[in-house]
N, CA, C and O atoms as a Tripos MOL2 file, in Angstrom:
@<TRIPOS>MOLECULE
protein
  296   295    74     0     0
PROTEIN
NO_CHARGES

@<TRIPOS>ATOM
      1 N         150.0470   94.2150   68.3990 N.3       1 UNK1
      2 CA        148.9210   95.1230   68.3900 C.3       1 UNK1
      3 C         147.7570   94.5670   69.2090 C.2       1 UNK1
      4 O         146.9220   95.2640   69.7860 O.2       1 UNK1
      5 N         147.7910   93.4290   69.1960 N.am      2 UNK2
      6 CA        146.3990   92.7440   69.6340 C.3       2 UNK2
      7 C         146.5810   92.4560   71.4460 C.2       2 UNK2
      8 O         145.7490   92.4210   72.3530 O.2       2 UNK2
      9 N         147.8700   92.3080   71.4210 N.am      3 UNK3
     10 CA        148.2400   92.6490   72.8840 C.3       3 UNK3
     11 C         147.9600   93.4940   73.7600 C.2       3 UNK3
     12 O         147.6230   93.3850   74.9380 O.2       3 UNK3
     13 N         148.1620   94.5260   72.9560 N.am      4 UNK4
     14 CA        147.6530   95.6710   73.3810 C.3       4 UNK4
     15 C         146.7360   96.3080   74.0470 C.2       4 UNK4
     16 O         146.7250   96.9310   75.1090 O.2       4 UNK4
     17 N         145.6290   95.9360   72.8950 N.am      5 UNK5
     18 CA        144.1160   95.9390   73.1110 C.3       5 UNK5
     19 C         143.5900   95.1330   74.0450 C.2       5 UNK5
     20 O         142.6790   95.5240   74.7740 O.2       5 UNK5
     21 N         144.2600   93.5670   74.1450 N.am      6 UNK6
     22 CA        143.4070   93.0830   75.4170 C.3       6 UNK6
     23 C         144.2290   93.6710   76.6540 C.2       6 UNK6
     24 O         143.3710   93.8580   77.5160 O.2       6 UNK6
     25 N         145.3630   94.0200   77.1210 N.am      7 UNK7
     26 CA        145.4670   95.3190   78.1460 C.3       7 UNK7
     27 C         144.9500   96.6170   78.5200 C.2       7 UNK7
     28 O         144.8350   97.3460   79.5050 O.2       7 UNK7
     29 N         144.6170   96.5610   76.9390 N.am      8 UNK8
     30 CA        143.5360   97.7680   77.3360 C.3       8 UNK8
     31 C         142.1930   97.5530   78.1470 C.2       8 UNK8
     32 O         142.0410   98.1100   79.2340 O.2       8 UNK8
     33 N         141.0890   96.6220   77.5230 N.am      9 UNK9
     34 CA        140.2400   96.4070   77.5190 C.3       9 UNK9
     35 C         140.2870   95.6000   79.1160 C.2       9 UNK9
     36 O         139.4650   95.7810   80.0140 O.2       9 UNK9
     37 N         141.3050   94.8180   79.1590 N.am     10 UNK10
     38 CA        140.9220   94.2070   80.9730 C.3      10 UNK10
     39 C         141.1660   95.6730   82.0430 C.2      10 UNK10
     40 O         140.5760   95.8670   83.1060 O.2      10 UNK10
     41 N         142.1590   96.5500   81.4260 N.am     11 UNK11
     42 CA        142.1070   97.9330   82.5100 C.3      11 UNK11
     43 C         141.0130   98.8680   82.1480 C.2      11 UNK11
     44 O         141.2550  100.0070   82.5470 O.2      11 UNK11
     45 N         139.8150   98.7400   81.4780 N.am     12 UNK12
     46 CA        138.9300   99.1920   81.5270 C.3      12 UNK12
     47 C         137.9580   98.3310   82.2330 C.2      12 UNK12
     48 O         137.1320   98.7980   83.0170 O.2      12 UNK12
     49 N         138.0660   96.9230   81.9210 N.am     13 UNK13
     50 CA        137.0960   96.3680   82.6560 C.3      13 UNK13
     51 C         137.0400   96.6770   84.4510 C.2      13 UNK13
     52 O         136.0540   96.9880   85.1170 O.2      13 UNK13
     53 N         138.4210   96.4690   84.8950 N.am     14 UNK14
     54 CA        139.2200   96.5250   85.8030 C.3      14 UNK14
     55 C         137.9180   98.0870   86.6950 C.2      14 UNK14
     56 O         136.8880   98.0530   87.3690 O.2      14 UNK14
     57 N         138.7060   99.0600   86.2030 N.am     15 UNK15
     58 CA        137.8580  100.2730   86.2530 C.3      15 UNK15
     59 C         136.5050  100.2170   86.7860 C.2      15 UNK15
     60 O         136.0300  100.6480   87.8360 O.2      15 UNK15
     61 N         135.9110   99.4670   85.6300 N.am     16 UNK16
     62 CA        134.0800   99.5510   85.6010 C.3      16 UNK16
     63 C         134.0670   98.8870   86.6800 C.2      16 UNK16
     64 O         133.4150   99.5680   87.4710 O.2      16 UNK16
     65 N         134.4300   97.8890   87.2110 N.am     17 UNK17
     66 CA        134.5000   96.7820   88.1610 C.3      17 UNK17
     67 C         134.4070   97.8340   89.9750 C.2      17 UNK17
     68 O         133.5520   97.8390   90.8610 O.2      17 UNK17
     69 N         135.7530   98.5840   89.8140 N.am     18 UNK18
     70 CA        135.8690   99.5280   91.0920 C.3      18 UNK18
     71 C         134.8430  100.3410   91.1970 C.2      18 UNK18
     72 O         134.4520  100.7480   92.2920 O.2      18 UNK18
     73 N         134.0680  100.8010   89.6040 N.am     19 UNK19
     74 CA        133.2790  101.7460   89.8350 C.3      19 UNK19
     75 C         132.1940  101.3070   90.2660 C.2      19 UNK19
     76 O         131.7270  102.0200   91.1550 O.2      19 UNK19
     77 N         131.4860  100.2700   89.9610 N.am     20 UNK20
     78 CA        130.2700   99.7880   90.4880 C.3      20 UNK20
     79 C         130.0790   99.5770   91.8830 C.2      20 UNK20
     80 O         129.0980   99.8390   92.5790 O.2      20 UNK20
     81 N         131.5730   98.8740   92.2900 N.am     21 UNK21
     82 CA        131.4880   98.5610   93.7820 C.3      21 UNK21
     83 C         131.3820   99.9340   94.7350 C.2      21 UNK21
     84 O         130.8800  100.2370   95.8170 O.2      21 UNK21
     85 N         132.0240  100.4710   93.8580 N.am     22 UNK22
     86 CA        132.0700  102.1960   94.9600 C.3      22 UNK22
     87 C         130.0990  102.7600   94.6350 C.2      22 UNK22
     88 O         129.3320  103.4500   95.3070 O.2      22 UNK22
     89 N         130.0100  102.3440   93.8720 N.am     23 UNK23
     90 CA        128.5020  103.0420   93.7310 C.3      23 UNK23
     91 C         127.7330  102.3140   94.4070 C.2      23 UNK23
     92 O         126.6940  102.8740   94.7550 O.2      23 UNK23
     93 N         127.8840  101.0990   94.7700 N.am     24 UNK24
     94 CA        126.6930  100.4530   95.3410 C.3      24 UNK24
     95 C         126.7780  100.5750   97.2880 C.2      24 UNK24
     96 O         126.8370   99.6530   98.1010 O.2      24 UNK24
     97 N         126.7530  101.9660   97.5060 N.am     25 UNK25
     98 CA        126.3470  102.5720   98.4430 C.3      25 UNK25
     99 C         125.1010  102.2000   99.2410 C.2      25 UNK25
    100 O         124.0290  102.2140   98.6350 O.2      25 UNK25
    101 N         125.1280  101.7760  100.8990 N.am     26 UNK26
    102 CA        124.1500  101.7580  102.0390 C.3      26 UNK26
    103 C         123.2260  102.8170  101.7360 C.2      26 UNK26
    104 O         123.5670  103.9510  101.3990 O.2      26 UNK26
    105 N         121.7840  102.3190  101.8980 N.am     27 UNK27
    106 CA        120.8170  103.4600  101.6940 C.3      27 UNK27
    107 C         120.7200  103.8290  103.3200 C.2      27 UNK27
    108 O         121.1240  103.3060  104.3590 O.2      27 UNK27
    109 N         120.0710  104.8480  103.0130 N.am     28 UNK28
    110 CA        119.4600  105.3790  104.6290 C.3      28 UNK28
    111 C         118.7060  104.5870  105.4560 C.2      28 UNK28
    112 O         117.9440  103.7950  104.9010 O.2      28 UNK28
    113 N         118.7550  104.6250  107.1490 N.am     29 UNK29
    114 CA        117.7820  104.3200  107.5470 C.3      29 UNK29
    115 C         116.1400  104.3300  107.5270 C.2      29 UNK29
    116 O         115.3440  103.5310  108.0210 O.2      29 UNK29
    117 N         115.9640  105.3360  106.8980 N.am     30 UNK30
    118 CA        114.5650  105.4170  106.6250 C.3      30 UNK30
    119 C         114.3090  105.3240  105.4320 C.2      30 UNK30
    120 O         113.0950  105.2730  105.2370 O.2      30 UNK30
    121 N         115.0990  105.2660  104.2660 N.am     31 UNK31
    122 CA        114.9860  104.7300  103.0410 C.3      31 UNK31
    123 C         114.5420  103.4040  103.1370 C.2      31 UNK31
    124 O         113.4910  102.8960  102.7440 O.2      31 UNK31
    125 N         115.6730  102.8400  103.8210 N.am     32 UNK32
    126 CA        115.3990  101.0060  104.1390 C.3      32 UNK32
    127 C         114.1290  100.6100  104.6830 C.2      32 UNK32
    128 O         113.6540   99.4830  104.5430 O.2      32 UNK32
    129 N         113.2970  102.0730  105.6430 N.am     33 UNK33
    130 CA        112.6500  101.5720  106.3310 C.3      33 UNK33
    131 C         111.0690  101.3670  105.8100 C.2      33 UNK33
    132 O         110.1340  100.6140  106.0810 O.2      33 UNK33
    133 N         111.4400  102.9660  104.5110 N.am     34 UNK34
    134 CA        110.0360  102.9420  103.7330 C.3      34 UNK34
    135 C         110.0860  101.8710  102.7400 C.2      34 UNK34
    136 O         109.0140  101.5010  102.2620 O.2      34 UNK34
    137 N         111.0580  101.3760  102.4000 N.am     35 UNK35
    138 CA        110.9750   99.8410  101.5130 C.3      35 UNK35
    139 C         110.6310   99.0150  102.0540 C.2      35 UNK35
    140 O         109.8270   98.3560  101.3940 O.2      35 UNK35
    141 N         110.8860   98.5060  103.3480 N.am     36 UNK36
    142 CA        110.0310   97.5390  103.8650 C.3      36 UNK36
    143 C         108.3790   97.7510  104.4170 C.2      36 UNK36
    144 O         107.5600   96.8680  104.6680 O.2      36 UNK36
    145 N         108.2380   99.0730  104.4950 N.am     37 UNK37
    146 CA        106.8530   99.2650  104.6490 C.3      37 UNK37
    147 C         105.8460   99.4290  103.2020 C.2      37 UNK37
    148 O         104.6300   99.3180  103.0470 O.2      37 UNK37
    149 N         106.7550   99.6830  102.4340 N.am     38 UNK38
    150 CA        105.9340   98.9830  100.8570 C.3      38 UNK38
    151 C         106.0660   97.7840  100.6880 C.2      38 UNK38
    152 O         105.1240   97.1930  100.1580 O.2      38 UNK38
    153 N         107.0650   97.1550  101.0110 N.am     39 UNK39
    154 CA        107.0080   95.5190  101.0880 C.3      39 UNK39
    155 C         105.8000   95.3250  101.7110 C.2      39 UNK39
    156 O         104.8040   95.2750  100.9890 O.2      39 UNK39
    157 N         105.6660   95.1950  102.9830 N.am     40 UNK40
    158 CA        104.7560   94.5200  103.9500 C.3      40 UNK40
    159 C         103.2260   94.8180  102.8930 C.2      40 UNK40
    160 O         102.5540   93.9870  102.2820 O.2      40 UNK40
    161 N         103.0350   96.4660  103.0040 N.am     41 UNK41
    162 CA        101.9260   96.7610  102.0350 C.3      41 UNK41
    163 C         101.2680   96.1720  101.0990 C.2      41 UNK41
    164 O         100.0570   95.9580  101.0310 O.2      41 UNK41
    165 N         102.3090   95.8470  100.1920 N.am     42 UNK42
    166 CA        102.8460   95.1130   98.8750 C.3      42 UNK42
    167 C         101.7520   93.5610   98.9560 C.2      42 UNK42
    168 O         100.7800   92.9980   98.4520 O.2      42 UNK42
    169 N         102.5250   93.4970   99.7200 N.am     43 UNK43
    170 CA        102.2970   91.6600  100.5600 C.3      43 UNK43
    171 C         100.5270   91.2400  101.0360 C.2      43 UNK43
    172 O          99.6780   90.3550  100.9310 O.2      43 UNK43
    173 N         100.7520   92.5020  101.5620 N.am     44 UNK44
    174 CA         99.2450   92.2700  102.1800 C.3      44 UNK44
    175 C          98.3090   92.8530  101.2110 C.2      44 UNK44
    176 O          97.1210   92.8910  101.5290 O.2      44 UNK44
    177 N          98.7710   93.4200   99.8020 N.am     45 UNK45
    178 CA         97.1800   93.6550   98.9360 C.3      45 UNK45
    179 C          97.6160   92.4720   98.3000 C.2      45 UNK45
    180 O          96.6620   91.8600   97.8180 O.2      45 UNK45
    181 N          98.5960   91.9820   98.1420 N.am     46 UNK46
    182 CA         98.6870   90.5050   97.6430 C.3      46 UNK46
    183 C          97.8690   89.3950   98.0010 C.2      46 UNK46
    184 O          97.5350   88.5920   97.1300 O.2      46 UNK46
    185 N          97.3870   89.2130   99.5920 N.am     47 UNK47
    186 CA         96.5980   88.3330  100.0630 C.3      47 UNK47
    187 C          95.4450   88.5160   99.8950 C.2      47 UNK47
    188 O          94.6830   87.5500   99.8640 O.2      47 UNK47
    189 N          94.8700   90.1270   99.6990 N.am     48 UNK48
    190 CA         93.8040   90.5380   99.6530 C.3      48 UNK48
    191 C          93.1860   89.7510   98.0770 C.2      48 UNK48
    192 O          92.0540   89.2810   97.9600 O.2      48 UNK48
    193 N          94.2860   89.7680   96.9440 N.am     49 UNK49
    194 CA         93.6930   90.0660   95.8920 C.3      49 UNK49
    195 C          93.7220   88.6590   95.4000 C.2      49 UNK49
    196 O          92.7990   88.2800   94.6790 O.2      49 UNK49
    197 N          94.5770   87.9450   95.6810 N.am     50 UNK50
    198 CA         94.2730   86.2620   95.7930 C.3      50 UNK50
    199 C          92.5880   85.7860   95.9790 C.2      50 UNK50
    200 O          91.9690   85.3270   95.0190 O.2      50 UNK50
    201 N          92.1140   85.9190   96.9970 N.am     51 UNK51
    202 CA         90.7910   85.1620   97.2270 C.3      51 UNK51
    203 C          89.9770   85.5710   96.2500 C.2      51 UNK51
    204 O          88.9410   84.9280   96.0840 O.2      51 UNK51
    205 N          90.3150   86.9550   95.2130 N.am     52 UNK52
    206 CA         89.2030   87.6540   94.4450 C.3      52 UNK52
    207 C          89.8160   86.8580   93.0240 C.2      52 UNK52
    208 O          89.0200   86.5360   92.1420 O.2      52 UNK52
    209 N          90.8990   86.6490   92.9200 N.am     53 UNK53
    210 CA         91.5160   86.1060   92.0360 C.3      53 UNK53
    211 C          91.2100   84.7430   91.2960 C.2      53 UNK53
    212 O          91.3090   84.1820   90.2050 O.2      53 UNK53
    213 N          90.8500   84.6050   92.3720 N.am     54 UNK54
    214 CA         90.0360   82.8280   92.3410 C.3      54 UNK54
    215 C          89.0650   82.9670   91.7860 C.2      54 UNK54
    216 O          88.7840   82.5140   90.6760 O.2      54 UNK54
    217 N          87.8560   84.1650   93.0730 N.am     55 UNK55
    218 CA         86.8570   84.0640   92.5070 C.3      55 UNK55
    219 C          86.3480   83.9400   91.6840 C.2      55 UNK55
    220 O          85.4450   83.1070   91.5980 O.2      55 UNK55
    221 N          86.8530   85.0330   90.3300 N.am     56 UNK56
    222 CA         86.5450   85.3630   89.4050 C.3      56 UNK56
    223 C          87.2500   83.5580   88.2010 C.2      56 UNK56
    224 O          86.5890   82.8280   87.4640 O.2      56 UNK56
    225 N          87.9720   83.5360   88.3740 N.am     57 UNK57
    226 CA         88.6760   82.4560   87.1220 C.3      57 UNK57
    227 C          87.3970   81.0170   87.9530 C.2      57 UNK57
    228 O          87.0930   79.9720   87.3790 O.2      57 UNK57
    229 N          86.9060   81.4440   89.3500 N.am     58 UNK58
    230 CA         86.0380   79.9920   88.5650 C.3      58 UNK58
    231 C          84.2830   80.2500   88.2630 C.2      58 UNK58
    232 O          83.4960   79.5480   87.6280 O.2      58 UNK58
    233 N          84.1230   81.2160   88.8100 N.am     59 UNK59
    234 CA         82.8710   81.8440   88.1550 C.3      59 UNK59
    235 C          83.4000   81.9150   86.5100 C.2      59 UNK59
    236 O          82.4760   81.5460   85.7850 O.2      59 UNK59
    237 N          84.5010   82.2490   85.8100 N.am     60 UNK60
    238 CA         84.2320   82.4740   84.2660 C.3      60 UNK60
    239 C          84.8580   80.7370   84.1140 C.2      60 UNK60
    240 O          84.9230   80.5480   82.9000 O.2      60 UNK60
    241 N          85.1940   79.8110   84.6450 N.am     61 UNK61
    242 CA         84.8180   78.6120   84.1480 C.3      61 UNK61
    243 C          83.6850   78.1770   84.2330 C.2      61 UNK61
    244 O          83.1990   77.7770   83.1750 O.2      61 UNK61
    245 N          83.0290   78.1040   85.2000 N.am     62 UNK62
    246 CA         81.4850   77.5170   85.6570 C.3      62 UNK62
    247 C          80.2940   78.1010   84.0630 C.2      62 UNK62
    248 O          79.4540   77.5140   83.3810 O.2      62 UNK62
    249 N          80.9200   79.6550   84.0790 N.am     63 UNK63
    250 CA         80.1410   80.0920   82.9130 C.3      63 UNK63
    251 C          80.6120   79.3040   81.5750 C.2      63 UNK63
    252 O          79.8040   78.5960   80.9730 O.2      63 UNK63
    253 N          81.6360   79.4190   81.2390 N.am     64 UNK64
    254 CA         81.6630   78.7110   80.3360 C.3      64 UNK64
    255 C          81.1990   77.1170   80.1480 C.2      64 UNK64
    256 O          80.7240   76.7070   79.0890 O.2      64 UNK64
    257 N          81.4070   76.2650   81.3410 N.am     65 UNK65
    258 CA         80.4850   75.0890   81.3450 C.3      65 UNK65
    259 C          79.0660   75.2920   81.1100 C.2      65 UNK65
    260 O          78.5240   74.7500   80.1470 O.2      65 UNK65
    261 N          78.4670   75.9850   81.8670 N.am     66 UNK66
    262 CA         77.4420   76.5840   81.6990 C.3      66 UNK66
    263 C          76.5850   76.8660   80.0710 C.2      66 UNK66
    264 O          75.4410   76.6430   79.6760 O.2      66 UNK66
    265 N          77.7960   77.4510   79.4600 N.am     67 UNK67
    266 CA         77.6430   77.5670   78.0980 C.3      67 UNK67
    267 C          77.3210   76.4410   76.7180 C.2      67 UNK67
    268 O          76.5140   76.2420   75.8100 O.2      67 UNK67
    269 N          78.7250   75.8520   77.3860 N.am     68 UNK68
    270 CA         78.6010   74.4380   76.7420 C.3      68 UNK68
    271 C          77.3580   73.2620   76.5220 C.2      68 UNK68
    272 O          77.0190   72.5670   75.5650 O.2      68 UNK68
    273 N          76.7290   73.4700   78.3370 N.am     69 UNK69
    274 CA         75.5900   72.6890   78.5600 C.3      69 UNK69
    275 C          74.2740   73.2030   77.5130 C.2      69 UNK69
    276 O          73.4960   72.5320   76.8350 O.2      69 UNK69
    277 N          74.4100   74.7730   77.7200 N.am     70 UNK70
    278 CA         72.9370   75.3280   77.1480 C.3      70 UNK70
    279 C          73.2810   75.1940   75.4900 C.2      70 UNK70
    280 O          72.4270   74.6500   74.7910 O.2      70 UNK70
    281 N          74.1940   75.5550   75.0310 N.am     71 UNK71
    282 CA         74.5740   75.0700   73.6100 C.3      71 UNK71
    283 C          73.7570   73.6570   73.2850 C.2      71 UNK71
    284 O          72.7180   73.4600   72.6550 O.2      71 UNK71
    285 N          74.6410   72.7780   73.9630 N.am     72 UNK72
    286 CA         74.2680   70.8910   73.4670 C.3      72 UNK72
    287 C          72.6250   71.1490   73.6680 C.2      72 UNK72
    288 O          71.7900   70.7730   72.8460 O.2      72 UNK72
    289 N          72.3300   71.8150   74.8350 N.am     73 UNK73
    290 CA         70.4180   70.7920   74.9670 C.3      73 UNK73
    291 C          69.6200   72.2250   74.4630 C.2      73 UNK73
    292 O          68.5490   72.6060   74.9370 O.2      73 UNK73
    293 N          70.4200   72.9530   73.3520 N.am     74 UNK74
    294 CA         69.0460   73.4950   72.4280 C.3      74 UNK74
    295 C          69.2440   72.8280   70.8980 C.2      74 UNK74
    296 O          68.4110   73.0430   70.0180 O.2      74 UNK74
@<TRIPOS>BOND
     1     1     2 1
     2     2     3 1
     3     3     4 2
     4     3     5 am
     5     5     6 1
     6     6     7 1
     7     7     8 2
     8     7     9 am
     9     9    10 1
    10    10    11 1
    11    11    12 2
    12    11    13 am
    13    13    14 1
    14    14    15 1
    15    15    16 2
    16    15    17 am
    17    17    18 1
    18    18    19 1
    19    19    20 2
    20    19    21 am
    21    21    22 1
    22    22    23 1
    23    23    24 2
    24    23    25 am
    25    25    26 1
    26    26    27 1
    27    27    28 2
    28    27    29 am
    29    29    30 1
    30    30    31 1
    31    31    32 2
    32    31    33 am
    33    33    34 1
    34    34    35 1
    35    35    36 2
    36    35    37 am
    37    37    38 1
    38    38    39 1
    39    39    40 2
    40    39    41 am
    41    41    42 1
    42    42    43 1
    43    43    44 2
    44    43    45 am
    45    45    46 1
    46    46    47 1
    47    47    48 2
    48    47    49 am
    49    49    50 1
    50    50    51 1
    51    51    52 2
    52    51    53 am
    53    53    54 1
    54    54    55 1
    55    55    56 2
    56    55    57 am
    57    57    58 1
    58    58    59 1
    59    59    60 2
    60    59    61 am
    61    61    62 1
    62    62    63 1
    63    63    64 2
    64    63    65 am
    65    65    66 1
    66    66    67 1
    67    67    68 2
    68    67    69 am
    69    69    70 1
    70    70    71 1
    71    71    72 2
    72    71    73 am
    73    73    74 1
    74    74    75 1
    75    75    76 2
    76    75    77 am
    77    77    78 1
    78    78    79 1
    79    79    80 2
    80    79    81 am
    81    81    82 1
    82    82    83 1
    83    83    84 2
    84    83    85 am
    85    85    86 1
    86    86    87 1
    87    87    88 2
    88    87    89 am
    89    89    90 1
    90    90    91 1
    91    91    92 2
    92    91    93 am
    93    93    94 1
    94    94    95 1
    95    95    96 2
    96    95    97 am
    97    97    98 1
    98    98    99 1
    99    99   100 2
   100    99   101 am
   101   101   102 1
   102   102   103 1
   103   103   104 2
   104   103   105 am
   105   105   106 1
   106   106   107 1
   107   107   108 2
   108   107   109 am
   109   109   110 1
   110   110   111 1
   111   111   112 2
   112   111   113 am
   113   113   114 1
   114   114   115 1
   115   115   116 2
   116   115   117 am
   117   117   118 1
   118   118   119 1
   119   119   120 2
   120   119   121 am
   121   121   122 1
   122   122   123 1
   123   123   124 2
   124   123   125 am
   125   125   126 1
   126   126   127 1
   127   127   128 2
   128   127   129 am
   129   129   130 1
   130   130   131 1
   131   131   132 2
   132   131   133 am
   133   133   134 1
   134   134   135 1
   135   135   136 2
   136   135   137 am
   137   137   138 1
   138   138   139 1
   139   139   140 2
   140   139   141 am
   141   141   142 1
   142   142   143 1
   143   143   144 2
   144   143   145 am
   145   145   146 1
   146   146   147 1
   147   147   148 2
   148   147   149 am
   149   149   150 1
   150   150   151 1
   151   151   152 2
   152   151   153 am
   153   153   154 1
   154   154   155 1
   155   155   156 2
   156   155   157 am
   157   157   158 1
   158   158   159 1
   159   159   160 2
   160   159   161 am
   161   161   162 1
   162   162   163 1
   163   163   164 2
   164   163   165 am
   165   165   166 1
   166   166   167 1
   167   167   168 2
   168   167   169 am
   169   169   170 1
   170   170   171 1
   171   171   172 2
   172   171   173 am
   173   173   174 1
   174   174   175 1
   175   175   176 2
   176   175   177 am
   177   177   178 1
   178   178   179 1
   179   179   180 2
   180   179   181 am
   181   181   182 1
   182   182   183 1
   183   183   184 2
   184   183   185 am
   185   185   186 1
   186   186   187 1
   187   187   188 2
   188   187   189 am
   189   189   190 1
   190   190   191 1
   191   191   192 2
   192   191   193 am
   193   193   194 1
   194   194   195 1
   195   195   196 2
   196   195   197 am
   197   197   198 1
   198   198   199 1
   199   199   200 2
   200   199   201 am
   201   201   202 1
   202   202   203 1
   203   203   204 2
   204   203   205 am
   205   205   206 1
   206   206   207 1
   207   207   208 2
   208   207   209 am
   209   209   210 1
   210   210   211 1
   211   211   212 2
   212   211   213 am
   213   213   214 1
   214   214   215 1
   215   215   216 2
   216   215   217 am
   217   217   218 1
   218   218   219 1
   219   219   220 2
   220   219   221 am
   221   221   222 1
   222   222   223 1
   223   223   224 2
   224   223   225 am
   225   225   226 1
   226   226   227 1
   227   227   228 2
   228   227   229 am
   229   229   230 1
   230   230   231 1
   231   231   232 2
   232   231   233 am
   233   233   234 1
   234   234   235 1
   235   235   236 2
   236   235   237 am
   237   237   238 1
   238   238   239 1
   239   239   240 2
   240   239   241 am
   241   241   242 1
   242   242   243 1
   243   243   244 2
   244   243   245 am
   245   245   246 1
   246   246   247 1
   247   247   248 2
   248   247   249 am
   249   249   250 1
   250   250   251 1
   251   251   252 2
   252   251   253 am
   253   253   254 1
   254   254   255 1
   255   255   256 2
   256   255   257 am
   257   257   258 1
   258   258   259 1
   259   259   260 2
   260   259   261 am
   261   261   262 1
   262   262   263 1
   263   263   264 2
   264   263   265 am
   265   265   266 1
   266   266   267 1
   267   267   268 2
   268   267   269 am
   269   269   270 1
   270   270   271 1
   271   271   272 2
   272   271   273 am
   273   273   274 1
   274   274   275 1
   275   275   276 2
   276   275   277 am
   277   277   278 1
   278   278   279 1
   279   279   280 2
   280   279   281 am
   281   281   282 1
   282   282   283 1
   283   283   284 2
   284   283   285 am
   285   285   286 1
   286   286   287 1
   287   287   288 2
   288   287   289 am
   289   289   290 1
   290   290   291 1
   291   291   292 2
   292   291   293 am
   293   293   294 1
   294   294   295 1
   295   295   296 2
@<TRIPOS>SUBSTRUCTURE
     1 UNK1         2 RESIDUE 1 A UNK
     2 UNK2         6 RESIDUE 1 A UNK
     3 UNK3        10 RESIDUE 1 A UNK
     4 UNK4        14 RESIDUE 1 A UNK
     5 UNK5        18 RESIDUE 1 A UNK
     6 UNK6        22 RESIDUE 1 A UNK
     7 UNK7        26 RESIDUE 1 A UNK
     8 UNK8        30 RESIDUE 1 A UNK
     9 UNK9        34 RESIDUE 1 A UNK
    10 UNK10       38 RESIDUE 1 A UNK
    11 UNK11       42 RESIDUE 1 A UNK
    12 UNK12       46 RESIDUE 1 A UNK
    13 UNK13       50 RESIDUE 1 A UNK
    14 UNK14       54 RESIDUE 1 A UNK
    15 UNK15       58 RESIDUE 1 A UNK
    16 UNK16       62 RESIDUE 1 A UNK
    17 UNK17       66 RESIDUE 1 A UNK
    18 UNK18       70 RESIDUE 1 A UNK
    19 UNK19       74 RESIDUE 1 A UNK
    20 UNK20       78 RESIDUE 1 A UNK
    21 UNK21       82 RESIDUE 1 A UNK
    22 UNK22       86 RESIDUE 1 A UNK
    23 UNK23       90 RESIDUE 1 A UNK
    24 UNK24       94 RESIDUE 1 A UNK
    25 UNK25       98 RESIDUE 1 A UNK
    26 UNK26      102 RESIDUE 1 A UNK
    27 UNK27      106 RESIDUE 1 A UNK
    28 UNK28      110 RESIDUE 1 A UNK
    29 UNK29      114 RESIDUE 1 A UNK
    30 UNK30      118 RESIDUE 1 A UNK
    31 UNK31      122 RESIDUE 1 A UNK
    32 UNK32      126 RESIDUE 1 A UNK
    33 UNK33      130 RESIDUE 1 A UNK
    34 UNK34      134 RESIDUE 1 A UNK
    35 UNK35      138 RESIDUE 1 A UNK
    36 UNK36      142 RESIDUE 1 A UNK
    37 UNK37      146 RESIDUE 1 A UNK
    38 UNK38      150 RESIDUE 1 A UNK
    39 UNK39      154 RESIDUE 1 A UNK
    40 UNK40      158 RESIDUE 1 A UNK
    41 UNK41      162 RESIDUE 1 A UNK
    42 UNK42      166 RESIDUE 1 A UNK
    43 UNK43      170 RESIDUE 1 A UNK
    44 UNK44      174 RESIDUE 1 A UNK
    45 UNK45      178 RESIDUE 1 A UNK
    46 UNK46      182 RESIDUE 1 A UNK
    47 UNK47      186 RESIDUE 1 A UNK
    48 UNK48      190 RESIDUE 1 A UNK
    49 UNK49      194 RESIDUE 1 A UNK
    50 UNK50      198 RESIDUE 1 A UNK
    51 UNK51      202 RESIDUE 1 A UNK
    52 UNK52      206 RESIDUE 1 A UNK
    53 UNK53      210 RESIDUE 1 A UNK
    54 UNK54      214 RESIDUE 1 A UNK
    55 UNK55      218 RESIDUE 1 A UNK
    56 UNK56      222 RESIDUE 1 A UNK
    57 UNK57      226 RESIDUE 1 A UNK
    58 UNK58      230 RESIDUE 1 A UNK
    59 UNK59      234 RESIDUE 1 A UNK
    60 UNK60      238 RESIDUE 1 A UNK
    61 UNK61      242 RESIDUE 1 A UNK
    62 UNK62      246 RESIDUE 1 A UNK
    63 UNK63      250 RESIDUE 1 A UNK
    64 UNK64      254 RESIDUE 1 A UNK
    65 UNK65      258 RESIDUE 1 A UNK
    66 UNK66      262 RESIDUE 1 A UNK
    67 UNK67      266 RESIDUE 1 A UNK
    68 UNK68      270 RESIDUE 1 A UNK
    69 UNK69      274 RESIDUE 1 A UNK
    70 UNK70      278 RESIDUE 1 A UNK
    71 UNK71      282 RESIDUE 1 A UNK
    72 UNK72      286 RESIDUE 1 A UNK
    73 UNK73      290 RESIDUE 1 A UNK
    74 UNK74      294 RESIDUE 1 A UNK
């Protein structure tokens, strides 16, 4: 009985296996082409948002030093 079942179960795996490969179909040329133009996009608000990224995490450390100092000398 148990024989069985793992014949079964590898010719199903078997199956899922063909089916995926048949689905994973070439996109279009201009599919491909608008993905890389959201990439690039992508990329470049990435650089943009870095330098602001900074900004901000050391302005809210400085404040918090800031804090610390005016705390101790009242």
């Amino acid at each position: 009985m148990f024989k069985n079942i793992g014949v079964v179960l590898t010719s199903i795996m078997g199956l899922m296996i063909v089916s995926v490969e048949s689905a994973n179909a070439a996109l279009n040329a201009g599919v491909a082409a608008g993905f890389t133009a959201l990439q690039v996009d992508s990329l470049a608000l990435v650089d943009l948002v870095w330098p602001v990224t900074i900004s901000v995490t050391v302005a809210f450390i400085i404040l918090g030093l800031f804090k610390k100092a005016a705390g101790k000398a009242v």
